[in-house]
N, C-alpha and C positions, 0 to 999 in steps of 0.2 A: 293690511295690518292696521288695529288703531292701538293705540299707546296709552296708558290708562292713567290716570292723575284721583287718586282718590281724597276725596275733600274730608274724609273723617277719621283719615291716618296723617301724621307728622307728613313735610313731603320728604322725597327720597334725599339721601345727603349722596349721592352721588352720580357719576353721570347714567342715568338706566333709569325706567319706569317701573312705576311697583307692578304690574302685569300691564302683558301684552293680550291683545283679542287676533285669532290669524284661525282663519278656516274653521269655526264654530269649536274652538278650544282656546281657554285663556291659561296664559304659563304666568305664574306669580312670583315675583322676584322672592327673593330669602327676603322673611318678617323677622325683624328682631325686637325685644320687649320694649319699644319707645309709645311712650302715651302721644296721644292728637297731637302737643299744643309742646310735642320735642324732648318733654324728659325722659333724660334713658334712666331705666331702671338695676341697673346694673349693681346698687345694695338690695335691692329688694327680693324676699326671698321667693326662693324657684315657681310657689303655686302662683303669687302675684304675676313672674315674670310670665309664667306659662299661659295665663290666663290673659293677659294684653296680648300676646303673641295670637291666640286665637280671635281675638276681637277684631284685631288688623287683619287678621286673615278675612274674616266676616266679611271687613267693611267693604276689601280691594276686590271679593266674590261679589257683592251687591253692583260695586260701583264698575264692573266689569260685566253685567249683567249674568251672571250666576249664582250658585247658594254653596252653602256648604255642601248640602247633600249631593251636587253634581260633582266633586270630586272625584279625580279615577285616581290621582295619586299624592304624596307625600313625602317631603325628604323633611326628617328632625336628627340637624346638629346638636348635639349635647356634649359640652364640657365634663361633664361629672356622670361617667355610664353607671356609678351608684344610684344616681336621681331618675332610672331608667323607670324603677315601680311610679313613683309619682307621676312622672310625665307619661306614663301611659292611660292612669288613671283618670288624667285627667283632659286629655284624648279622646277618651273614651268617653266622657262625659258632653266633651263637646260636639263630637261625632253622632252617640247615641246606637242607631241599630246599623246607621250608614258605615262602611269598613271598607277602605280604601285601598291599592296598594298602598305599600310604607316599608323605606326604608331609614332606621337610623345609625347614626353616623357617628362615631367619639370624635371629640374635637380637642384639641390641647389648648385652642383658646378663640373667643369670636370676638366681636367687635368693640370695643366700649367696658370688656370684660363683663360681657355678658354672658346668659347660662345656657341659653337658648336661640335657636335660628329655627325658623319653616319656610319652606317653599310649596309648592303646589303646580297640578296641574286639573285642572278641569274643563269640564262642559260647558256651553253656555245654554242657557234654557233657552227651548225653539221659540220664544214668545220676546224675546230679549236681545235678540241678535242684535249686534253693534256692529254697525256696516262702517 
């Protein structure tokens, strides 16, 4: 198992690593919309939030040796299942042709009163393996 410390996301505020690497699959803890350098975004409206949430997603894929597109799965907590069009939209943009499983989740409240949470699971590319 290695334990993954990504240097271009906030670090974790709790005790748990933002992804683990275990048998050529990395599991990524729940991303919540916190910039690099710790501010949570929790005024900031949903595209803003949604769009750091995927950037941390990016970084802890990179820094874990995988990509976006090696994704098999996805959990998106959402406070507001109104904001369900936008956050899909914008998923979708970050995704592209790549289609993941995915399930989401209504949540009556997340962290920091924030609007959004992601977790992941993916591959790790055969070129990338972190022993």
């Amino acid at each position: 198992m290695k334990f993954i410390q990504a240097t271009k996301v906030a670090p974790a505020g709790g005790h748990y690593s933002p992804a683990v690497v275990h048998n050529g699959l990395v599991y990524v803890s729940g991303i919540l919309p916190v910039t690099p350098n710790g501010d949570k975004l929790s005024d900031a409206p949903l595209a803003l939030q949604v769009e750091t949430v995927f950037y941390n997603l990016r970084a802890v894929l990179l820094a874990s040796g995988s990509a976006p597109d090696q994704v098999i799965q996805v959990r998106i907590y959402v406070t507001d299942v109104n904001d369900w069009g936008d956050v899909n939209r914008l998923y979708a943009a970050f995704f592209g042709d790549h289609k993941p499983a995915r399930a989401v989740v209504p949540v009556p409240a997340l962290h920091y009163g924030l609007k959004i949470e992601v977790e992941a699971i993916a591959a790790v590319l055969p070129t990338k393996q972190v022993v």
